[in-house]
N, C-alpha and C positions, 0 to 999 in steps of 0.2 A: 560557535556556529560553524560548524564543519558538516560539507553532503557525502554522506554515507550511502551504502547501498541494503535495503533490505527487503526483506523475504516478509511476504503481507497474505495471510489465508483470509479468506471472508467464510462469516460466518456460514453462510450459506454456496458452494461450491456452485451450484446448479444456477443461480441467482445472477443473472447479464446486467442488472439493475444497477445490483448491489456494487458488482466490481467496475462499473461504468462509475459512479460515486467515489470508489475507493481512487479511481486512475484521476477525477474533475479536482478531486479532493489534492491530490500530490500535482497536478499540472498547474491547478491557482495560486500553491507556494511556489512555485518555478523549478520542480522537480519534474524528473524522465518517470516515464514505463518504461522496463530497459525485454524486459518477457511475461509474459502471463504464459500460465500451463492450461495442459488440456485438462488437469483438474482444480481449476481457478486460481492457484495459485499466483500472484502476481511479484513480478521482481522491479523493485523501483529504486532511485539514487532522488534524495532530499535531505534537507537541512534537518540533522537530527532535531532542533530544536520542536518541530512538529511531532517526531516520535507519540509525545504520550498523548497528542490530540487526534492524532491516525488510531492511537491503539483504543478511545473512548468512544470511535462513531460506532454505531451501532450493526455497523455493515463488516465492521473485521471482528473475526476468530482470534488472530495471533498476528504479531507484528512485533519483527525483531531482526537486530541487525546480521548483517555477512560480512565476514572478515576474507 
């Protein structure tokens, strides 16, 4: 259980819902939004151990770590 920081696209870029979801989603495991982009892309620091439960909602594209 180590927080890493990773780079999270939703599936839908356009979608304020979605990534509103993606950020409720990583703030109830006690993880940051550290930036979102102007094209949704979101940057967030959380317990990898979430990883492959971020990567199954149905609101993210891709989601993978930053070194």
């Amino acid at each position: 259980m180590a927080v890493q920081m990773f780079l999270v696209h939703p599936k839908n870029a356009d979608d304020d819902e979605g990534r509103e979801q993606i950020a409720q989603f990583v703030a109830e495991r006690g993880g940051f939004i550290l930036m979102a982009t102007s094209h949704g892309s979101i940057i967030a620091a959380f317990d990898d151990t979430y990883l492959e439960s971020l990567k199954a909602s149905i609101y993210v594209e891709f989601a993978s770590g930053l070194q």
